[in-house]
Every structure is written in structure tokens, then in C-alpha cells.
C-alpha distance (Angstrom), angle and dihedral (degrees) to the residues before:
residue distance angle dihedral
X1 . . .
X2 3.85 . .
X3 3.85 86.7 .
X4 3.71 94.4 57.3
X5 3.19 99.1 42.2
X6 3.92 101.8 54.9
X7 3.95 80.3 47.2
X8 3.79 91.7 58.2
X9 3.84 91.5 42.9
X10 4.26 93.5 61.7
X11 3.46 88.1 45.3
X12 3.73 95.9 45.9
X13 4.01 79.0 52.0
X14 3.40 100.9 35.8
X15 4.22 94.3 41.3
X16 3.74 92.1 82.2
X17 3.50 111.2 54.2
X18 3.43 93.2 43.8
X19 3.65 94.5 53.4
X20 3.88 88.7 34.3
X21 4.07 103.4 143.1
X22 3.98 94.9 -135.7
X23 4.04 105.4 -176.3
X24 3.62 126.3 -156.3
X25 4.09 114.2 -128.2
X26 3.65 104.6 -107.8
X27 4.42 125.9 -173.0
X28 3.99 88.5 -112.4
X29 3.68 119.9 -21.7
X30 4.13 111.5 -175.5
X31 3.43 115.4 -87.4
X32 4.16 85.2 -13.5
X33 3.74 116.6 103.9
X34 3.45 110.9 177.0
X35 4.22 107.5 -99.1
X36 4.15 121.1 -129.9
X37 3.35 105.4 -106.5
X38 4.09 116.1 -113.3
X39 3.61 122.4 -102.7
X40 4.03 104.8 -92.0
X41 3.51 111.3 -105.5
X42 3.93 116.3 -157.1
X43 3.82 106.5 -97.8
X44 3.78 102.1 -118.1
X45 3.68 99.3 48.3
X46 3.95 91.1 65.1
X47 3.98 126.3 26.9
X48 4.05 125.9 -110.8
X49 4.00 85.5 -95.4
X50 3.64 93.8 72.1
X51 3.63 86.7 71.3
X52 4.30 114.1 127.6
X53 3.34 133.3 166.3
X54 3.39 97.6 176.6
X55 3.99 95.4 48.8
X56 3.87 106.6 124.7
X57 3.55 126.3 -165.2
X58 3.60 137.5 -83.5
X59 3.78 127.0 -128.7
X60 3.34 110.9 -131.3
X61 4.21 90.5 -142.0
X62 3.49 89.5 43.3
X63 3.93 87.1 58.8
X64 3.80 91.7 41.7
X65 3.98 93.3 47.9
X66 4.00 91.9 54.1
X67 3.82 85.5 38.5
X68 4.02 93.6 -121.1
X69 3.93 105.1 165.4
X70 4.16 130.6 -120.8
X71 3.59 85.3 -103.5
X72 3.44 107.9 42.8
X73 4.07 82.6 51.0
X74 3.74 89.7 51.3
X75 3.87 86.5 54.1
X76 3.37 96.5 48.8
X77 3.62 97.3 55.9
X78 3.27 83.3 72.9
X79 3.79 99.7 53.9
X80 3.77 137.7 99.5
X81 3.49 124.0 -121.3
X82 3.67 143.1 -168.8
X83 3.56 119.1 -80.8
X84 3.95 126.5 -108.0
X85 4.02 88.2 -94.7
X86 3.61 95.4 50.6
X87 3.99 97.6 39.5
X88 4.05 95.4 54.2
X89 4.12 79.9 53.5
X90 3.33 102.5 53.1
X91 3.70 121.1 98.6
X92 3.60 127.4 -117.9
X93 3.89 124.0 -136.8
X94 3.33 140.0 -1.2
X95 4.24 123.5 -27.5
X96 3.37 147.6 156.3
X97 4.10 126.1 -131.2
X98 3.65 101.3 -175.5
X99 4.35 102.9 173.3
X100 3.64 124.7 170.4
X101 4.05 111.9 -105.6
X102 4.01 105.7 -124.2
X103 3.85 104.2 177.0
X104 3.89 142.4 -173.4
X105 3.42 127.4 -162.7
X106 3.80 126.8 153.5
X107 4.01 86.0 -150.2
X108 3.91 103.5 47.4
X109 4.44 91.8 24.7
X110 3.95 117.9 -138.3
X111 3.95 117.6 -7.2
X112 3.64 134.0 -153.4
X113 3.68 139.5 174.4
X114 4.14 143.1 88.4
X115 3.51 130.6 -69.9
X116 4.54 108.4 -170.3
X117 3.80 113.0 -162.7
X118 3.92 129.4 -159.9
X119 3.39 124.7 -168.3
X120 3.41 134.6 -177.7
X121 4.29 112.2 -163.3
X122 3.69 90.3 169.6
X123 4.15 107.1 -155.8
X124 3.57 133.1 -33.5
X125 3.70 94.8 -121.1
X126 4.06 96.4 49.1
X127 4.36 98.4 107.0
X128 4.47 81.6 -125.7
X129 4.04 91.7 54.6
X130 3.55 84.6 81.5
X131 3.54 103.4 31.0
X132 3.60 101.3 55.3
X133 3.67 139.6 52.9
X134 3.63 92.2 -130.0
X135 3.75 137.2 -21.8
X136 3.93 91.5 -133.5
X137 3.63 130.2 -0.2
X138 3.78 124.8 173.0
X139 3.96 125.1 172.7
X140 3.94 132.2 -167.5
X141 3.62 120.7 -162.3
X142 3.77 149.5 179.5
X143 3.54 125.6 -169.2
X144 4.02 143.5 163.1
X145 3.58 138.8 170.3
X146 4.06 138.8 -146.2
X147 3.73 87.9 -112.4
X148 4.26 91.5 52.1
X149 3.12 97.0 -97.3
X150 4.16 114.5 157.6
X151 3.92 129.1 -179.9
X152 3.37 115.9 166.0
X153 4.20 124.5 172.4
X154 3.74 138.5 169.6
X155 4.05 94.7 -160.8
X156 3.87 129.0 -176.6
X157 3.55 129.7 175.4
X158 4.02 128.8 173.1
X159 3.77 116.4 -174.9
X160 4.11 108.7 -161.9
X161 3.86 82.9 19.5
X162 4.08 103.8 -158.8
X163 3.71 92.2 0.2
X164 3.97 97.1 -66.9
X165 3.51 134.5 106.0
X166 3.34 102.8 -83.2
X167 4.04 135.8 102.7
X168 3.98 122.9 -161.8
X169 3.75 124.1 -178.8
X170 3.48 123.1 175.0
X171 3.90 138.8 163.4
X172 4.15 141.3 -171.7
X173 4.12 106.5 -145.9
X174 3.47 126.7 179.5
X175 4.19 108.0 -168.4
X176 3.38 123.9 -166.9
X177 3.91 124.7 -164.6
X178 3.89 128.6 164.1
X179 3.56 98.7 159.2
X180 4.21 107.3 41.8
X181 3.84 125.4 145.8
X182 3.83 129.4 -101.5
X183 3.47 109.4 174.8
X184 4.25 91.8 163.3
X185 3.51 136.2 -92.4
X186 4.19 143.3 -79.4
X187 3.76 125.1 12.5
X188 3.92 99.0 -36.9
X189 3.32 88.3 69.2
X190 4.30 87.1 70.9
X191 3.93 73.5 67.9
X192 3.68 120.0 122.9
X193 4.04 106.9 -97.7
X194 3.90 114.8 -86.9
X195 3.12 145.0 -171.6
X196 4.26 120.6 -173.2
X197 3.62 103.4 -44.2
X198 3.96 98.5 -25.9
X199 3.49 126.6 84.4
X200 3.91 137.0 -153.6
X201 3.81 135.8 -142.1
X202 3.92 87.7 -172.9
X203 3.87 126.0 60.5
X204 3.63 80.1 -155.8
X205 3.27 101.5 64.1
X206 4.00 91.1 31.7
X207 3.69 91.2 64.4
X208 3.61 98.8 45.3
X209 3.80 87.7 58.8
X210 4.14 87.9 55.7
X211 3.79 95.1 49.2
X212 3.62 97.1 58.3
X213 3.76 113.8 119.0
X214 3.89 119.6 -135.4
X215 3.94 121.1 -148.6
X216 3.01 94.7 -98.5
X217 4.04 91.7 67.2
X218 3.82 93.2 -110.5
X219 3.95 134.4 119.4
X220 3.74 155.9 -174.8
X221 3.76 95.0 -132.3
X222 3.48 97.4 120.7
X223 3.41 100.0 37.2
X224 3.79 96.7 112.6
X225 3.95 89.5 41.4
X226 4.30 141.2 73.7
X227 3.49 135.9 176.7
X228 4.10 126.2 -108.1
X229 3.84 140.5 179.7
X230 4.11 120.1 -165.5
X231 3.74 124.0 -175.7
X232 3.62 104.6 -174.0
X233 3.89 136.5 -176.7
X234 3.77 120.7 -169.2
X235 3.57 141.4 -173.5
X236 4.05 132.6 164.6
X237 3.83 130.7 -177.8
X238 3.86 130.4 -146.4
X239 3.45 149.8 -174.9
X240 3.54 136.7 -168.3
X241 3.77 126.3 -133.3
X242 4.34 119.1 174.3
X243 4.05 94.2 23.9
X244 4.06 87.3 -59.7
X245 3.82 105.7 -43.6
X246 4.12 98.7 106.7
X247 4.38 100.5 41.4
X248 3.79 110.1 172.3
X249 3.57 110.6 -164.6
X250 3.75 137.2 -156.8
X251 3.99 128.7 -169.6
X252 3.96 161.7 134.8
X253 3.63 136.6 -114.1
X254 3.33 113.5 -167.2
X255 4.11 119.4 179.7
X256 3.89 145.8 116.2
X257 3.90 136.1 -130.3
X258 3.53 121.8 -136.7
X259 3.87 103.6 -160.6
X260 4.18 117.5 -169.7
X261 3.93 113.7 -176.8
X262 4.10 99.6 -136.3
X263 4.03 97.3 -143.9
X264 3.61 107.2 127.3
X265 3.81 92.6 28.5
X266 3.55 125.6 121.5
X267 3.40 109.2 -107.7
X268 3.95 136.8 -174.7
X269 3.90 114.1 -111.0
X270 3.65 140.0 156.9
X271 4.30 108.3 -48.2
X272 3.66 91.7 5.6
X273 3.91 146.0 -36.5
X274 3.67 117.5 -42.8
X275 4.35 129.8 173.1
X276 3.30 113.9 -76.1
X277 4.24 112.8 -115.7
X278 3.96 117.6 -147.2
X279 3.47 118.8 -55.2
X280 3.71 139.0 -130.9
X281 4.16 90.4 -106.2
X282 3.38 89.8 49.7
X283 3.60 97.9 44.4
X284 3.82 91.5 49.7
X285 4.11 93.4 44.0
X286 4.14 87.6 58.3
X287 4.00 87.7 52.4
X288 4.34 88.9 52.0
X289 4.05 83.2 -112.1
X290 3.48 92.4 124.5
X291 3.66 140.4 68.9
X292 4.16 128.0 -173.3
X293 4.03 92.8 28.9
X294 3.33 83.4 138.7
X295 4.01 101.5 55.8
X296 3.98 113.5 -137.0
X297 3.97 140.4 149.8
X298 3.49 117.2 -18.5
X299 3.82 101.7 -170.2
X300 4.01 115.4 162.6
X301 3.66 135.9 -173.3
X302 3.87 118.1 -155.0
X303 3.41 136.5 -174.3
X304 4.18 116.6 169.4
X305 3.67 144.3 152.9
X306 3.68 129.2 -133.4
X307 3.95 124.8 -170.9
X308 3.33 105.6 -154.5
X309 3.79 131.1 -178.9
X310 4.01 101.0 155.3
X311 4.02 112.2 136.7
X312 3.61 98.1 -136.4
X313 3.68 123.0 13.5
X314 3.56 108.1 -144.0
X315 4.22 97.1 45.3
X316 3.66 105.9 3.9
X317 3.93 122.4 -172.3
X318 3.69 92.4 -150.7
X319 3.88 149.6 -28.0
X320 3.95 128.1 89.4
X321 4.00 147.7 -80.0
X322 3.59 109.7 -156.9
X323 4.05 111.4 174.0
X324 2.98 143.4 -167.8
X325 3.92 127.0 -172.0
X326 3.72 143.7 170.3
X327 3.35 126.9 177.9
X328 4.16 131.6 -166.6
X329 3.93 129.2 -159.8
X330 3.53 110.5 -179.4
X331 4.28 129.8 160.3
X332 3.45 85.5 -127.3
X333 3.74 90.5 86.3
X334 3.95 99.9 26.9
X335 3.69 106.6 -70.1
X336 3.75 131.2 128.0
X337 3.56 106.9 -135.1
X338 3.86 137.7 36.3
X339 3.93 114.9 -118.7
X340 3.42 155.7 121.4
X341 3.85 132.7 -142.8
X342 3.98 122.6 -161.0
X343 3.76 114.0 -170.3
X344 4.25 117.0 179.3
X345 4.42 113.7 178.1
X346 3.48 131.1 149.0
X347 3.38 127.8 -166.2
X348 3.56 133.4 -154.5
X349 4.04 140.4 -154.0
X350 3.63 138.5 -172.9
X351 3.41 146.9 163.1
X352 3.91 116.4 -152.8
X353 3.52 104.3 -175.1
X354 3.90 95.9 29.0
X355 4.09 92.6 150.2
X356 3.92 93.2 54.5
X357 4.14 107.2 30.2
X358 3.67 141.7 8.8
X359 3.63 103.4 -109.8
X360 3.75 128.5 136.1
X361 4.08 124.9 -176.1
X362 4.06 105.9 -148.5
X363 3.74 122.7 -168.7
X364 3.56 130.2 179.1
X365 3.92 128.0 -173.8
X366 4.22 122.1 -172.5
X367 3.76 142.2 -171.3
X368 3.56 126.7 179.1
X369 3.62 134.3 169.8
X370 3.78 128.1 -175.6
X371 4.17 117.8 -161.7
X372 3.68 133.3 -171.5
X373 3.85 123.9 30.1
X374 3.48 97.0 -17.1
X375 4.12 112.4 177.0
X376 3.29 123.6 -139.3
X377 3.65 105.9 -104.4
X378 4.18 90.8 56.6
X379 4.18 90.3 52.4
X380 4.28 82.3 73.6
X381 3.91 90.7 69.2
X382 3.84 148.4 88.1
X383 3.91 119.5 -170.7
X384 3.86 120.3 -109.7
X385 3.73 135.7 167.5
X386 3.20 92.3 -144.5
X387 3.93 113.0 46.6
X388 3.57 123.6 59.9
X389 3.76 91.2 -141.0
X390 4.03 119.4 10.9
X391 4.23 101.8 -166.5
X392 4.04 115.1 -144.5
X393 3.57 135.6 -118.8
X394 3.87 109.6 -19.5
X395 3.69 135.8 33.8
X396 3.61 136.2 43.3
X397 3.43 100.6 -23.3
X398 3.88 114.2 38.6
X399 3.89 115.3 8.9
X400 3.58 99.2 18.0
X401 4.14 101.4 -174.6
X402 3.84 88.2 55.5
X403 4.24 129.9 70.7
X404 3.68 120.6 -95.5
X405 3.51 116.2 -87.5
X406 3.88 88.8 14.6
X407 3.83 94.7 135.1
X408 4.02 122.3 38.3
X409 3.84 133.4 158.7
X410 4.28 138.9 130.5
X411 4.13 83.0 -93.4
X412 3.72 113.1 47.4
X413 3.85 114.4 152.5
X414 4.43 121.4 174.7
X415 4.05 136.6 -177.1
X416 3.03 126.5 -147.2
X417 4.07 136.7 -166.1
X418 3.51 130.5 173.9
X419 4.54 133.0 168.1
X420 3.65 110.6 -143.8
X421 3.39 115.5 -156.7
X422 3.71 122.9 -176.6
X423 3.62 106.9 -167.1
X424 3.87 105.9 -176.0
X425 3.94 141.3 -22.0
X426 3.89 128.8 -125.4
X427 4.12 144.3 168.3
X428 3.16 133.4 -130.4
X429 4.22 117.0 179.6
X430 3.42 89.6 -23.4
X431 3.45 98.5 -48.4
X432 4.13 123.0 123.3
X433 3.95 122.5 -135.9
X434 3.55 146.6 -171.8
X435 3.31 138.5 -175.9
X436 4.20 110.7 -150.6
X437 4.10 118.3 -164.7
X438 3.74 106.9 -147.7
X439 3.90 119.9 -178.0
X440 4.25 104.5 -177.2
X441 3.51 147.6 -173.5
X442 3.84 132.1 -153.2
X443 3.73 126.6 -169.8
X444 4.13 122.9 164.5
X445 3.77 139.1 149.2
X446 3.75 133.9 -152.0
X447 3.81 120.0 -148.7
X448 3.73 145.1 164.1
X449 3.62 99.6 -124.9
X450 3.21 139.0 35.7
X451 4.02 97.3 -124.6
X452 3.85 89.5 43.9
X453 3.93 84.4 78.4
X454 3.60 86.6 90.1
X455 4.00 99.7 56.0
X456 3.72 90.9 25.9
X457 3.97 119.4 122.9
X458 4.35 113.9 -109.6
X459 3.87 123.1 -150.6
X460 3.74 116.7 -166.4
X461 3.78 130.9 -165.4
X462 3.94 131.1 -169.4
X463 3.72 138.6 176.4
X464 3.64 144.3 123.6
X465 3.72 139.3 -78.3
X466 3.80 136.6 -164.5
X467 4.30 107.3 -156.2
X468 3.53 122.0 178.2
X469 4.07 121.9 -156.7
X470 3.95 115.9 -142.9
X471 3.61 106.9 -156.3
X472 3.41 92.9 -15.9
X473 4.38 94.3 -86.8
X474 3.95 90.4 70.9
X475 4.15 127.1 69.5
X476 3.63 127.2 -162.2
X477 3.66 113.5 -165.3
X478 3.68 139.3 -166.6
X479 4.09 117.3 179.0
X480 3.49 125.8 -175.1
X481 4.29 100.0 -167.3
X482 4.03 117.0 -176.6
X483 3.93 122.9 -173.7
X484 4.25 129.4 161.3
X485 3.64 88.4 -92.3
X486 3.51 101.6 42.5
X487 3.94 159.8 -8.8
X488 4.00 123.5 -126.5
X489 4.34 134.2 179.2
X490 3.62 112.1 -169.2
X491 3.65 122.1 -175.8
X492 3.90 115.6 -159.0
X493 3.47 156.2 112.4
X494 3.99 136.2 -57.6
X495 3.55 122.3 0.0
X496 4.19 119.1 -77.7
X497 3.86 96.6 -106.3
């Protein structure tokens, strides 16, 4: 772990000088005006990230008429901002994008509900319009599948909250999920699917062996699946240091898992519903395989730091993400289990040909390892300062041609790479679009220590997706993923990193 994370680290501090976008002054380039250049700033007192050519000035009466401090100006020097393009599209004020949620998702079926927006931009001229993705932006949303699926979250997040230096974002969720995976635990579960002594190179044909119904009106349709409920309130702290680029930040999860075993259930098979035979969770919780069967208190402590240098959050043409997080759940404070999660990514985005086309090449690598008495339900995660919940190896997130939850261990560690191509820009009643083409590839392992990541079987994924920003703050997405197991479409929201 230490390895890979002082690896990360130089290239989280390396990453932006050499993808530093360093533009030549030309007479009158379209909708590229040559930028001042920032005051210089001696070279140890701010780190190689803080590089901008772009960075223009800041009015000292503009800062004093939106009441922006000395020191938040001094940090902002050191900022990145949008580009021309992106600045004369961004919206001014306060508004509201309230969309209906449609959803696909071969592991939670067809979705429906309502996502509401707010965002407050505040005013072009303020020196954080075009330094921030919003001042102020605070969702509500309902939403349930055909499978009984729920997620519902009242969400608000305020970077430069009050005009200072700090960030809060914070969230109540309530998630719902009678019908999850649990394909095991640990390196065997890289395994080719089986089932008794056969095995299966298709999840297809894998899962029509499990929903058969016996004479006896029973069935191993559920086998691979349980039942969970997760209240959840969440609340993280941070500050800025360098205009942005070095964030630590400091936090609590607090929530509980209410775990239900579904042998004995009626369950829908092939022709009908039959009663659900033992399960793989309950199978593995006789052998002492398994720990959280139970559910209970999932109360974490985090503290993390990010290094950030992206120009817009939500879509950005280029910069870095490097993280770093570690996570603690102890009974000492309420929780059920013992353990400790340390997740270290960095992600990465440029944009070659920035002068002639909108297109942006986006990688992201990840390690995480959890240690101590880790249940079950926790394995399924990598750490992020900026998700509530970032899901493990499989679905829509990480290995999209694969099932949620396919792949869990201590040791899991994914890739990912993605072209963005933004092919033109319209409005409709005032509203701006774009439609992104985004071909991808997934690769990620899951292992039960961390020097097994050298012997340890890799499953890949690729595919294409068409995304398409609303007023630049708000991604559609449609992914079509394919693996040798297995073929996914999700539609959603946001991009995956």
C-alpha cells in the first residue's frame, strides 16, 4: 500500500505540468483571447499544480464589492478556471433543473423517479463565478426501480461556503435494496461463475441454471442475491490551501445496514415464482466466511486529502484528482465492526487538440485496501471525497460489463480510460446541450493481499457511451459495457470519474 501510494503522490504532482495546456498568444484566435498572465509566485511557496495560463486577474473592487477576502484572493490566484468557451456558457444566478430520473440498470431493472436541482452561479463578474462549479447547489430526489430498488437523497454542497475557504457537503439517504448481488468474497471470487460442479463463461447462461424451478415449487434464484436497508447521514469538512489544488478533508458517516437472508422467500423464477433454497450468503455465514450477516451500525470517521487541479468539476477538459482517503469504523463510537479502509486514485484529464476540437482523454487508476473485521457489505467500496458511496468492482461505476458487487476482497485495485468527445453545442428554451461520444475501457482486480496483485487474475470491460451535458453542471449518460462474461447498458447521471 505504502508503495502505491507514494507512486500516486509524484504523479498527482507531476500530472499537471506535464499536461499543463501552455497557449501561444495569437492576433484573435475564436473564442481565445489571449489571458494576463498571473502574478509569479516564488516556486516553493506553491506546488507545480498551481500552474495557469489562462488565470486572469482579479480587480481588487470587484473583490471588495462581492466582499471576497485578501486571502481568499491570494488563493485564487492560484486557481484554474474555465476557459473562454466554457465561461460565456455558463449561467448566471440562481435556477432550478428539476428532470425526471428514467434509469437502466441490469442489476436494480427499470428506474423511475425525480431528481430537482438548485444552483446558485452567482454573477459573471464575482472572481469565484469562474472558479467554481457553483456557489451552492442542493438536489432532492426520489427514485425506485422494477427490481425494488430505492435511493432517495436530499443533498447540499457549498464550496467557498460564506465566502471563506472552506467546502461542506453533506447528504441524508435512505437506500433500499431487496434484490442486491453477493457473488462471495476474496480472490476466488475472480473465479469463473459456478454452480455445483459446472461452471459458466456466461452470466447468462449461469443465471438461467439458478432460476429453474424443481417439482417441488422451490429454486436457486436468489442464490447469488440478499436483501438490505441503509439510512445514512453524512457530513464532510474542507479547506482549501494553494487556491484549491491541496484540499484536506475531515468527516463522519453515520448509517446502519439492515441485512435479511432471502431463503424461504418467494422469489420470481423461470414460469412463475417458486421458494427460494439457501443462498450463497447464507451458505458462506454457516462456514464462518462471512462477517456483517447480521447488518448493524456503520459509523465512519474520515479524514483525506485531494489535490485537485481540474478546470471544471463536473466535465473538466483537463487537470488532475489525486486522493487520498482513509476511513475508520470503530464500536467506540457506535459501529459494529472494527476496521479501517485506505483508498489512494488519481485521475487525470486532457485535451490534446483543445484549440481545434472538444475532446478530452480521462484516466483513472485505484487501490483500496480494507483491514481488520471488515463486514461484508463495506468490502463493495473504494473511498472518495467526492461520492457518497463509490460501489466496487462491477457495475456502473467500475467494471461496467460485469454485475455489481461481482468482485470483492481487502485488495481491490481498477483502471479506468475513457475519450470524450463533444461534438457540437445547442439551445433549446434557454437551455444549453451537448452531446459527448465516449468509447471506454475498464480493467480491475480484486485480491487478498496486497502483494498478490502481481499473480492476481484481471477482468476487463469496454464499450461505448453517448452523454449529454445540460448546462454544462448536469450529465446524462448512456453506456453500453461488454466483457467475456457478460453485457450491461446503464442509463444515469454524471460521468464515472
Amino acid at each position: 500500500m505504502r508503495k502505491i501510494l507514494i507512486s500516486l503522490l509524484v504523479l498527482a504532482l507531476a500530472a499537471p505540468g506535464v499536461f499543463a495546456q501552455k497557449k501561444k498568444p495569437a492576433k484573435a484566435p475564436a473564442n481565445k483571447p489571449a489571458a494576463a498572465a498571473a502574478p509569479a509566485t516564488p516556486a516553493a511557496a506553491v506546488p507545480a499544480a498551481a500552474e495557469n495560463a489562462e488565470q486572469p486577474e482579479i480587480d481588487e473592487a470587484t473583490a471588495k464589492k462581492y466582499d471576497v477576502s485578501a486571502e481568499l484572493v491570494e488563493s485564487l490566484k492560484r486557481k484554474r478556471v474555465l476557459n473562454d468557451k466554457d465561461f460565456a456558457k455558463k449561467k448566471e444566478g440562481g435556477f432550478f433543473t428539476g428532470l425526471p430520473l428514467v434509469n437502466s440498470d441490469p442489476n436494480t431493472g427499470f428506474g423511475y423517479g425525480a431528481r430537482v436541482f438548485f444552483f446558485q452561479n452567482g454573477q459573471k463578474e464575482d472572481p469565484l463565478f469562474r472558479r467554481t462549479p457553483y456557489r451552492h447547489q442542493i438536489y432532492a430526489q426520489f427514485f425506485q426501480t422494477t427490481y425494488g430498488y430505492q435511493y432517495h437523497e436530499l443533498n447540499w454542497d457549498s464550496p467557498y461556503i460564506m465566502n471563506s475557504l472552506f467546502r461542506v457537503r453533506s447528504a441524508i439517504v435512505f437506500e433500499k435494496n431487496i434484490w442486491a448481488n453477493y457473488f462471495g468474497t476474496g480472490a476466488r471470487t475472480m473465479n469463473t461463475l459456478a454452480f455445483g460442479p459446472t461452471s459458466y463463461d456466461k452470466y447468462a447462461e449461469y443465471n438461467d441454471e439458478l432460476r429453474k424451478v424443481d417439482a417441488g415449487g422451490n429454486t436457486y434464484s436468489a442464490y447469488n442475491r440478499y436483501s438490505y436497508e441503509r439510512p445514512a447521514a453524512v457530513a464532510f469538512f474542507e479547506r482549501d490551501f494553494f487556491g484549491g489544488i491541496i484540499r484536506p478533508q475531515f468527516g463522519v458517516h453515520i448509517g446502519k445496514y439492515n441485512i435479511r437472508d432471502l431463503q424461504g422467500t418467494k422469489v420470481q423464477a423461470t414460469g412463475g415464482e417458486g421458494t427460494s433454497l439457501a443462498t450463497k450468503l447464507g451458505d458462506e455465514n454457516q462456514l464462518g466466511l462471512v462477517r456483517g450477516y447480521d447488518g448493524g451500525w456503520h459509523n465512519l470517521a474520515r479524514a483525506a486529502i485531494s489535490i485537485d487541479t481540474r478546470d471544471y468539476e463536473p466535465d473538466p477538459n483537463k487537470g488532475q484528482l489525486f486522493e487520498f482517503v482513509s476511513e475508520y469504523s470503530s464500536k467506540a463510537y457506535g459501529s459494529q465492526f472494527n476496521f479501517a479502509r485506505y483508498t489512494v486514485s488519481e485521475k487525470v484529464y486532457y485535451s490534446p487538440f483543445e484549440k481545434y476540437v472538444d475532446l478530452v482523454l480521462a484516466g483513472r487508476v485505484a487501490y483500496t485496501q480494507a483491514v481488520g473485521d471488515v463486514p461484508f457489505y463495506s468490502l463493495d467500496q473504494f473511498g472518495s471525497t467526492e461520492r457518497i458511496y463509490q460501489g466496487g468492482l462491477g457495475g456502473l461505476r467500475s467494471l461496467r460489463g460485469y454485475k455489481a458487487s461481482r468482485f470483492m476482497a481487502t485488495n481491490m485495485a481498477l483502471a479506468n480510460f475513457e475519450v470524450r468527445w463533444t461534438t457540437f453545442d445547442f439551445e433549446v428554451a434557454g437551455q444549453r446541450f451537448a452531446p459527448i461520444l465516449v468509447p471506454f475501457f475498464d480493467i480491475g482486480s480484486a485480491f487478498d493481499r496486497p502483494g498478490d496483485i502481481k499473480t492476481s487474475v484481471w477482468r476487463y470491460s469496454y464499450g461505448m457511451g453517448v452523454r449529454l451535458a445540460w448546462n454544462q453542471a448536469t450529465i446524462v449518460m448512456v453506456d453500453y459495457a461488454v466483457s467475456k462474461e457478460d453485457s450491461n447498458m446503464f442509463i444515469n447521471f454524471s460521468h464515472i470519474f
